[in-house]
N, C-alpha and C positions, 0 to 999 in steps of 0.2 A: 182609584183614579176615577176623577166624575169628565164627562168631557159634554162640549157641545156640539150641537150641529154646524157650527161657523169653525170649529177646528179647534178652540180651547180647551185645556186639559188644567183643572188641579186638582188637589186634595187638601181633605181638610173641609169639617162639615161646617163650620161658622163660614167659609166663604160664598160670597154671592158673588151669582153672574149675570148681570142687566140683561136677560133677552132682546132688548131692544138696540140696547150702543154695544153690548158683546165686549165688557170692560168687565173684569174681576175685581174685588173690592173686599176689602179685610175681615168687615161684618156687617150684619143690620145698620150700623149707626152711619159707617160710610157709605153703605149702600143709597139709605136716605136721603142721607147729604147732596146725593147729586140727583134728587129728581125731586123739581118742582114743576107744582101745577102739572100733572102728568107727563112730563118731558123730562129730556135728561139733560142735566148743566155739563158740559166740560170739567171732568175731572177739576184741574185748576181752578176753574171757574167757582166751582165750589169750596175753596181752603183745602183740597185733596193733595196728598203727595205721592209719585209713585217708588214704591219700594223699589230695592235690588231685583226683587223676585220679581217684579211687575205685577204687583198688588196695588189698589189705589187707597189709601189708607190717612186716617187723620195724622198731623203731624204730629199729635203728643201719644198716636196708639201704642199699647206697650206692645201688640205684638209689630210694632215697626220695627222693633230691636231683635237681632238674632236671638234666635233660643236660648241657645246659652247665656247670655246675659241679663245679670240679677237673680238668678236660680242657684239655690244650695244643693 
């Protein structure tokens, strides 16, 4: 379990957590996605979706899909 100072908790080493807007984010790529020019965009504001989990995630990431699904 990683947690922050502002009270968030998850797991899972590809997640990031913006120190600044204190939002979790699926990986690098979405992380990105919401910060331009040193600031942070609105989730939405970026093409971001938030998962069930409340992860903010692109809407074609595959880890948007539960685990199980597409896995042999």
């Amino acid at each position: 379990m990683i947690a922050c100072a502002c009270g968030a908790k998850w797991t899972g080493t590809g997640r990031c957590h913006c120190g600044s807007c204190h939002k979790l984010y699926s990986g690098l790529t979405a992380f990105d996605a919401h910060r331009k020019g040193g600031e942070c965009l609105l989730p939405g504001d970026a093409g971001l979706v938030k998962g069930e989990d409340g992860v903010w995630r692109s809407p074609s990431d595959p880890d948007a899909a539960p685990w199980w699904e597409g896995r042999q």
